[in-house]
C-alpha positions as CSV (number, residue, x, y, z in Angstrom):
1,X,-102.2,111.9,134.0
2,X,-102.3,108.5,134.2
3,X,-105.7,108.0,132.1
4,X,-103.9,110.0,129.2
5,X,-101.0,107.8,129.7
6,X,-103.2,104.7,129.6
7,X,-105.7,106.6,126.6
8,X,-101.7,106.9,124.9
9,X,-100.8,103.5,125.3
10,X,-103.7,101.9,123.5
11,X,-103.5,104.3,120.9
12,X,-99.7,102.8,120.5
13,X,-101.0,99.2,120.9
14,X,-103.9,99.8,118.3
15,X,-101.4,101.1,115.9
16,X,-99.0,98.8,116.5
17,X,-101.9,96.1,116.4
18,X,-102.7,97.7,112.7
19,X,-99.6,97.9,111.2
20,X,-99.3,93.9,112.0
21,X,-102.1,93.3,109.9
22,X,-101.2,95.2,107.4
23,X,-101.0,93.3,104.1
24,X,-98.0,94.7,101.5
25,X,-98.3,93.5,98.2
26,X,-95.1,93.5,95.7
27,X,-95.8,94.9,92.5
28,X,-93.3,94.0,89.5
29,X,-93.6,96.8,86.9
30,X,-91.0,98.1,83.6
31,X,-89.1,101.2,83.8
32,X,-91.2,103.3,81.5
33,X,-92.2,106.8,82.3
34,X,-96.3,106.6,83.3
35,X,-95.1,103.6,85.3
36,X,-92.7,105.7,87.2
37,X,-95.3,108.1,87.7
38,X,-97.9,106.3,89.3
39,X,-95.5,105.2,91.8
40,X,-95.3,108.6,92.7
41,X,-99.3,108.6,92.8
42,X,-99.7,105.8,95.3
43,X,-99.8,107.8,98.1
44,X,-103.6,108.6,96.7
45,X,-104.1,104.7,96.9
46,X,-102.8,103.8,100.3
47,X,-105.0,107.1,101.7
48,X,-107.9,105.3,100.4
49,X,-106.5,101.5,102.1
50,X,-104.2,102.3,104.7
51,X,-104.2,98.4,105.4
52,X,-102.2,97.7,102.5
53,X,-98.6,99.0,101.7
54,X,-96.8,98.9,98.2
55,X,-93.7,97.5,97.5
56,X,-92.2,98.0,94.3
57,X,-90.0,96.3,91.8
58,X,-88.7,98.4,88.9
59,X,-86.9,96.9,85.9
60,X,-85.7,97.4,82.5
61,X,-88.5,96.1,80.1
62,X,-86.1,92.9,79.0
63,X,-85.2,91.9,82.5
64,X,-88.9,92.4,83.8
65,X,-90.1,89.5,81.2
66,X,-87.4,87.3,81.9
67,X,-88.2,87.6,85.7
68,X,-92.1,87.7,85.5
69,X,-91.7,84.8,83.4
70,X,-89.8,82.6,85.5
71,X,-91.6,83.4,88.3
72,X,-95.0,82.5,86.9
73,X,-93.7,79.5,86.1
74,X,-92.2,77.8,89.1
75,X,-94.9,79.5,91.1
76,X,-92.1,81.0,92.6
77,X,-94.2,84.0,93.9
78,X,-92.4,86.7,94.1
79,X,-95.1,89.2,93.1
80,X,-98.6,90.2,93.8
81,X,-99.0,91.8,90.9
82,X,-97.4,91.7,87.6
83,X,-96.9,94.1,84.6
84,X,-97.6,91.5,81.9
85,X,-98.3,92.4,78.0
86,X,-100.8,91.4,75.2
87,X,-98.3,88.2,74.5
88,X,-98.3,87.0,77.9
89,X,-102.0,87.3,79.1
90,X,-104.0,84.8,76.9
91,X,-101.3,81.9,76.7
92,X,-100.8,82.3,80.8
93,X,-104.9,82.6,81.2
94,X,-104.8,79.1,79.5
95,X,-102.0,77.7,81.7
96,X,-104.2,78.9,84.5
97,X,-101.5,80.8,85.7
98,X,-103.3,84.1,86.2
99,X,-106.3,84.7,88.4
100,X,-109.5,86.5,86.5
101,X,-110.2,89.8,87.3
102,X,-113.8,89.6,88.7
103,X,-113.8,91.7,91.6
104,X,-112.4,95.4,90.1
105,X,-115.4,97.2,92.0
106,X,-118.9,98.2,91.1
107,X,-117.6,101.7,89.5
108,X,-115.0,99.9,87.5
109,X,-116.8,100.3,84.2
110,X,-115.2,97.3,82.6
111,X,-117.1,98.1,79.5
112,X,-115.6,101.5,78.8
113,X,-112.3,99.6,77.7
114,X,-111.0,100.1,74.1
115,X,-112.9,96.5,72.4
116,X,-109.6,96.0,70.5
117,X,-107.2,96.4,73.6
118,X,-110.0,94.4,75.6
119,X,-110.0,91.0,72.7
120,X,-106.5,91.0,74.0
121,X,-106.4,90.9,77.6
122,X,-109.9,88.1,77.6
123,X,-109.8,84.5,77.3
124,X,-112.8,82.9,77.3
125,X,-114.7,85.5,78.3
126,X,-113.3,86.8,81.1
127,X,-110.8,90.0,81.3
128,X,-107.3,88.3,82.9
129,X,-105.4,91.8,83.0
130,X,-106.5,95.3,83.3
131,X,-104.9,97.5,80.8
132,X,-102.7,100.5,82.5
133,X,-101.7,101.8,79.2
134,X,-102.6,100.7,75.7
135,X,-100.7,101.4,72.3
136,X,-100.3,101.3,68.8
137,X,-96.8,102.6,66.8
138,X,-97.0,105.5,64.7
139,X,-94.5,108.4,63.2
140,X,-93.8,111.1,65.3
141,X,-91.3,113.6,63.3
142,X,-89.8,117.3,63.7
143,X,-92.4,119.9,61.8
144,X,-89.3,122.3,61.7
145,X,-87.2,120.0,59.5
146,X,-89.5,118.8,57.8
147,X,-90.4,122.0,56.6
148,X,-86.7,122.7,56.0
149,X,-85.7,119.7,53.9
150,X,-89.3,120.6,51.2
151,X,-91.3,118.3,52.4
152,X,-94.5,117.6,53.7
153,X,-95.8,114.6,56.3
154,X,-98.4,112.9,54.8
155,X,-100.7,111.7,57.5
156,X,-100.6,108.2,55.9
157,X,-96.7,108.0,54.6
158,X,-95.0,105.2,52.4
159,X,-91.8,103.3,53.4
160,X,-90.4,105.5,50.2
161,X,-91.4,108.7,51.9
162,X,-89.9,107.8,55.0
163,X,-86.6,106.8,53.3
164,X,-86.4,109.8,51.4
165,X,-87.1,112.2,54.5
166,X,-85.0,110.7,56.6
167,X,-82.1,111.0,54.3
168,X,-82.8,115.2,53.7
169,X,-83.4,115.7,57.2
170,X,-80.2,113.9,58.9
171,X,-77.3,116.8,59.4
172,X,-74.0,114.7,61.1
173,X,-72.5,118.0,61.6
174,X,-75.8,119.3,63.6
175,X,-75.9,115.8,65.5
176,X,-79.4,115.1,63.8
177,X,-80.0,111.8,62.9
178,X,-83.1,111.8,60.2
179,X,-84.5,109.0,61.8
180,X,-84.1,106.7,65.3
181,X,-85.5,103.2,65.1
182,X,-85.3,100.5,67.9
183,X,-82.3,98.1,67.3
184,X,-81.8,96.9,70.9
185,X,-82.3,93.1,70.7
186,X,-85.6,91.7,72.3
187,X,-88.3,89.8,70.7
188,X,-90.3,93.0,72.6
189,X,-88.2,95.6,72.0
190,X,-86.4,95.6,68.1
191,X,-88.9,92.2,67.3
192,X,-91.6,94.6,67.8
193,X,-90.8,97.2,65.5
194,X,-89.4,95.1,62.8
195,X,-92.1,92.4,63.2
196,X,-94.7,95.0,62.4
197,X,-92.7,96.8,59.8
198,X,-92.1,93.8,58.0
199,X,-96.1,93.1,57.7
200,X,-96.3,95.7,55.6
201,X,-93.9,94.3,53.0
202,X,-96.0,91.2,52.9
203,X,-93.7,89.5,55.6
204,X,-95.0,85.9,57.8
205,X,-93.4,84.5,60.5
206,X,-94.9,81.1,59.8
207,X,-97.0,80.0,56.6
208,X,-100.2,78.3,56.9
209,X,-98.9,75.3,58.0
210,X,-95.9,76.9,60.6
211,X,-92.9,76.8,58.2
212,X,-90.7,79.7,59.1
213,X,-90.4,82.3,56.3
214,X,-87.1,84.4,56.7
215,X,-86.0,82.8,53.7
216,X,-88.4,84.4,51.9
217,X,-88.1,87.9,49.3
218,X,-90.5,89.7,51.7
219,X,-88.1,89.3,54.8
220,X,-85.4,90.2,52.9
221,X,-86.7,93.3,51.4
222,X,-87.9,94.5,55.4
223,X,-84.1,93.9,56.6
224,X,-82.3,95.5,53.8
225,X,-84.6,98.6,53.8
226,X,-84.1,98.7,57.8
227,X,-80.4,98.2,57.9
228,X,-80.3,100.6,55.0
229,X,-82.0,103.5,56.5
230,X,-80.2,103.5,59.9
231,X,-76.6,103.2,58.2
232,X,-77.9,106.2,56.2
233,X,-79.3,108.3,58.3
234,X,-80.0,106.7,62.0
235,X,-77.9,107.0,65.0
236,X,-74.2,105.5,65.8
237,X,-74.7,103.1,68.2
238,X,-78.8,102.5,66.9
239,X,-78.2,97.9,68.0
240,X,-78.4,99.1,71.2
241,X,-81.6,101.5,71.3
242,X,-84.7,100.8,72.9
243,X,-87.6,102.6,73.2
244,X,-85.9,104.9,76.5
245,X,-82.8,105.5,74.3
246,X,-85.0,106.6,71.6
247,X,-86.8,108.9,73.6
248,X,-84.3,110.8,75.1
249,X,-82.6,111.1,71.5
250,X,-85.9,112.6,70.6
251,X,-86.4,115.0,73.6
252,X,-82.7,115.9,73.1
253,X,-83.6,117.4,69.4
254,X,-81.2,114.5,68.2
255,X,-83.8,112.6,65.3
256,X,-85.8,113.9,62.4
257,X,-88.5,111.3,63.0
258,X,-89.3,108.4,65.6
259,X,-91.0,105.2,64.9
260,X,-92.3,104.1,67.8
261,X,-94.7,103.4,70.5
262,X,-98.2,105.8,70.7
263,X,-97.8,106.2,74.4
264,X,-94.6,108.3,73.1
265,X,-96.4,111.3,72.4
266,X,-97.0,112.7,75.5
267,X,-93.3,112.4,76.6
268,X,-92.0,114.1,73.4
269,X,-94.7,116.8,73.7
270,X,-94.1,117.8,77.2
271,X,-92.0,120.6,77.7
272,X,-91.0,119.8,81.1
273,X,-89.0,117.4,79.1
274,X,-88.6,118.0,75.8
275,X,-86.6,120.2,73.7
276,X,-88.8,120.0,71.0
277,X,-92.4,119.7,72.5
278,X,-93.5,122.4,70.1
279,X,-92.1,121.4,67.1
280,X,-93.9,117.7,66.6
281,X,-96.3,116.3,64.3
282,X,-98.3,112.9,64.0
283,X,-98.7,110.3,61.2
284,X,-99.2,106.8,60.7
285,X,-96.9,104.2,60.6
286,X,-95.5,103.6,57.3
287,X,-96.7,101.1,54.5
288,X,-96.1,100.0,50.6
289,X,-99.4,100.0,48.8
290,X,-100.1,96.4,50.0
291,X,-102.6,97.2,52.6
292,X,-101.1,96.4,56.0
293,X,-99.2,99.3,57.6
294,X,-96.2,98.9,59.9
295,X,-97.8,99.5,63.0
296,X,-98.7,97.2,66.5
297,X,-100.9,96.4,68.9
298,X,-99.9,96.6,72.7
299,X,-101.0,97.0,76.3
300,X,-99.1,97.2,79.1
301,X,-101.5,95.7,81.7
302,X,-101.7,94.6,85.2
303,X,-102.6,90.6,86.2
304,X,-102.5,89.0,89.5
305,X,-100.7,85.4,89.0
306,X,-102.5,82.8,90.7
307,X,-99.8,82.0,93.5
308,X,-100.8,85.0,95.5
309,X,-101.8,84.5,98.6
310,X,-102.7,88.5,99.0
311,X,-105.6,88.3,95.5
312,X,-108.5,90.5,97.3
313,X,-105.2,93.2,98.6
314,X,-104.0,93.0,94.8
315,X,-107.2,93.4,92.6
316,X,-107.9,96.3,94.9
317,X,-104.9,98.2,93.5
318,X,-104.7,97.3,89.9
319,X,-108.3,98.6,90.4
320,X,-106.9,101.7,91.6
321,X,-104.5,102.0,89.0
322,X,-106.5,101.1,85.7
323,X,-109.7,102.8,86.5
324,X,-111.2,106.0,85.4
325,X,-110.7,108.1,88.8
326,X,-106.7,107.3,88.2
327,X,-107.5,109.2,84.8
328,X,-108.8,112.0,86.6
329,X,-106.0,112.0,89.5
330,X,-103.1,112.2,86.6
331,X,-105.2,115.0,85.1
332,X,-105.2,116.8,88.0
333,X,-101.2,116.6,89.2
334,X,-100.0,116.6,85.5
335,X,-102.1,117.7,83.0
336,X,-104.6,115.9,80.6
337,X,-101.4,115.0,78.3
338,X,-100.3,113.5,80.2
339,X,-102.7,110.3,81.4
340,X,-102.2,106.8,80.6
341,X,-103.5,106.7,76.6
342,X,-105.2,104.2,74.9
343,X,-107.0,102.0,77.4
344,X,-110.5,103.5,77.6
345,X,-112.7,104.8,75.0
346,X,-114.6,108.2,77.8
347,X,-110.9,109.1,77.6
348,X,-111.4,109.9,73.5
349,X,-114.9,111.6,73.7
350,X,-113.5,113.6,76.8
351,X,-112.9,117.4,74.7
352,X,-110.3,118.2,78.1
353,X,-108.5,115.5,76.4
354,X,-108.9,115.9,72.8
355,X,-107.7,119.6,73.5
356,X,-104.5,119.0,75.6
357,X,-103.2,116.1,73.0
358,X,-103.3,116.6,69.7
359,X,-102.3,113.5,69.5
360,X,-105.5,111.4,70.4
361,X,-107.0,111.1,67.1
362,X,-104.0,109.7,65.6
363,X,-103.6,107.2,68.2
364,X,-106.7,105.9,68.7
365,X,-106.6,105.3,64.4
366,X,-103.3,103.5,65.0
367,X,-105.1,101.1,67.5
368,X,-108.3,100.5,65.6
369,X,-106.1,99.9,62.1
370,X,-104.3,97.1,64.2
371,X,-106.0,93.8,63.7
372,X,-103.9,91.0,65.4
373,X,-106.2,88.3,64.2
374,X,-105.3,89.0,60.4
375,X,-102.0,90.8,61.2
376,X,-100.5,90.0,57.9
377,X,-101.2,90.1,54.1
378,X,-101.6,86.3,53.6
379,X,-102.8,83.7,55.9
380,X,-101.2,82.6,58.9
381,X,-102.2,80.3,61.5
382,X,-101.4,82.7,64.5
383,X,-102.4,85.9,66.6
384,X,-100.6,88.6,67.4
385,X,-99.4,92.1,65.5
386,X,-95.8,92.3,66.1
387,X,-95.5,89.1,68.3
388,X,-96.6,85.2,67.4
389,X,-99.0,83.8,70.4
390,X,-97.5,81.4,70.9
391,X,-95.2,80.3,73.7
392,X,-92.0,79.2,72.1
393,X,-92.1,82.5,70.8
394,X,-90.3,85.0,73.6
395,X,-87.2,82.5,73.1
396,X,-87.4,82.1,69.3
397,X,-88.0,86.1,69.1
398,X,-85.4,87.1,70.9
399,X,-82.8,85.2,69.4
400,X,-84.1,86.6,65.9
401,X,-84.0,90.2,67.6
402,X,-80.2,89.2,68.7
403,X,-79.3,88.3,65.0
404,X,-81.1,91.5,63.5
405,X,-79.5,93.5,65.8
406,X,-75.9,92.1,65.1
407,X,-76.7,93.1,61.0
408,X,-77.5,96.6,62.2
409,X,-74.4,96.8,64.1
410,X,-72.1,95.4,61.0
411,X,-71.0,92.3,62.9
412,X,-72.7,89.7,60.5
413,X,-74.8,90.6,56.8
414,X,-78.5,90.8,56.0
415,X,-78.2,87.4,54.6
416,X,-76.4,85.8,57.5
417,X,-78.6,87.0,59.9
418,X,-81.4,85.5,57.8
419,X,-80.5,82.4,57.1
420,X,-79.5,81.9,61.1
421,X,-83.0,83.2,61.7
422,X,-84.5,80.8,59.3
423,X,-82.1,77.8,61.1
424,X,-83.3,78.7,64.3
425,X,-86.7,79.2,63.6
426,X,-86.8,76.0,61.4
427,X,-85.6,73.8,65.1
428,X,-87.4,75.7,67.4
429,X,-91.0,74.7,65.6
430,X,-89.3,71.2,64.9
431,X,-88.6,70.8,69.0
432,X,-92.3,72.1,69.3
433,X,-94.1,69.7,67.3
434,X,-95.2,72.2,64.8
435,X,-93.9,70.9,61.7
436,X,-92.0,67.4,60.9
């Protein structure tokens, strides 16, 4: 009795021993929905490293920038590991803010990642974030009323075509909006789509030597078209949608077509969640002839700032979560729909995949027709699809997104909103030493 009791007590001791040295990392991630669901896949990771434990901090995709950002930068470390975009990654690589990712495991398979995703996430040379998801935009739309308003989806629509649709297949008294576009202010969340759009119209930020452009005919064309089409035939309350608000207007049957993020399709094709799952077709973002289309570039990736003090503990799980096997593991609780999209190439020649989402083709064009070192029609002196690489940009972008979205909800005009962005723009690269 009393050697079980003793055998009992160092069993308590050892555990007790163990759970002191565990390590918990904090991970700061967005709100979106294959983000939720690896949280509720970690219990796979922490099998595999019972020494570390997860703690998580979930916020809405605005929020989550403003905090990651602010932590970076007065090293206030907070987090262990960060969910960081294509924006972030090579202008904090250069501040030597974030800590390379050498050490992702033997059976990592680096290589396997998407080239154009990859560029994004590598400064000189070495990758700085692991993509968990990566994306382009395209059209997703309603087959059904499509059908029912005569037309047919081109897989490579116009602006015109989309205008035209949209207008046919909105029904106020059925609660169908013809078309839901972001109009939330951010310079990530409406910047992003309008940004994009408006590179198809011939649109620059910046000329060739950084003087703002929203002065310009081409600006003014994209905002008049975008204000246009929502007031005709997008939802009431469209200034403040995001890409969730969207979503669940789409699942909910309430839009003709969505413009929006790749990673989209899965959700709207699921019918765990979806009311139209069935009923949904593909196409490419929208363009005019001029030979950009309106679509981005984008990963949602994990980095490891350099202020941790838990680095081996925190490239073992973004390891976890951006590898091949966490593929697999999603496949296998969820289907083949549903894994994270666009982050490694296998993942496209896989025929599990290419049957379960009809989708894949489609997105993987939308990514390779996305070239954010000539993202518009005439020269400029930055990166970036729907985003300017530079840092002065998340400020500058989301005050532009805050004036855009004030046009779309009536509170100021299309030329107001311009000629504000064009003021702010105009002091912002002034204060930056850009232009004189």
């Amino acid at each position: 009795m009393k050697l079980r009791t003793l055998v009992l007590g160092l069993c308590s001791a050892s555990a007790l021993a163990f759970a002191a040295h565990a390590e918990t990392i904090t991970i700061a991630t967005v709100n979106n929905g294959d983000m939720v669901r690896m949280q509720k896949l970690t219990d796979d990771f922490t099998a595999k490293n019972p020494d570390i434990q997860l703690e998580w901090v979930t916020l809405e995709e605005n929020v989550l920038r403003e905090r990651v950002t602010t932590d970076i930068a007065t090293k206030g470390g907070q987090y262990d590991v960060m969910t960081i975009g294509t924006y972030e990654v090579p202008i904090w690589a250069k501040q030597q803010w974030l800590l390379p990712l050498d050490n992702l495991g033997a059976d990592y398979d680096a290589a396997d990642i998407i080239p154009a995703i990859a560029g994004g996430l590598t400064a000189d040379g070495k990758l700085y974030a692991a993509p968990f998801y990566g994306e382009s935009s395209f059209v997703m739309y309603r087959k059904d009323l499509m059908e029912k308003a005569g037309l047919t989806m081109p897989d490579a629509p116009t602006w015109e075509f989309i205008g035209d649709a949209a207008r046919k297949m909105t029904d106020r008294a059925a609660d169908i909006n013809g078309v839901c576009l972001r109009g939330k202010a951010g310079w990530g969340e409406n910047m992003a789509f309008l940004t994009a759009m408006s590179n198809s119209f011939g649109a620059r930020w910046f000329d060739e030597n950084w003087k703002p452009q929203f002065d310009q005919p081409e600006w003014k064309q994209t905002l008049d078209t975008y204000v246009t089409l929502m007031k005709d035939a997008g939802p009431s309350g469209a200034s403040s949608n995001g890409f969730n608000e969207n979503l669940a207007l789409f699942q909910q049957g309430k839009c003709g077509m969505w413009i929006d993020a790749t990673v989209a399709a899965s959700f709207v094709s699921n019918p765990k969640d979806s009311t139209v799952a069935d009923k949904v077709g593909y196409a490419l973002a929208p363009d005019n002839g001029l030979g950009k289309r309106g679509n981005w570039l984008w990963a949602w990736s994990l980095a490891i700032p350099a202020g941790t003090q838990k680095a081996e503990a925190a490239q073992k799980f973004v390891s976890w979560a951006t590898s091949k096997a966490y593929l697999d593991l999603v496949a296998s609780k969820e289907g083949w729909a549903n894994v994270p999209p666009g982050t490694r190439t296998s993942l496209y020649a896989n025929p599990e995949y290419q049957k379960a989402a009809p989708f894949a083709k489609m997105t993987l064009d939308s990514i390779n027709a996305a070239d954010p070192t000539k993202p518009t029609i005439k020269p400029v002196p930055y990166t970036g699809v729907q985003f300017v690489a530079i840092p002065e940009f998340q400020g500058l972008g989301t005050t532009v997104g805050q004036l855009f979205s004030a046009a779309l909800a009536g509170q100021m005009s299309v030329d107001d909103a311009l000629k504000q962005a064009q003021d702010a723009a105009t002091a912002t690269m002034t204060e930056g030493g850009y232009i004189q």
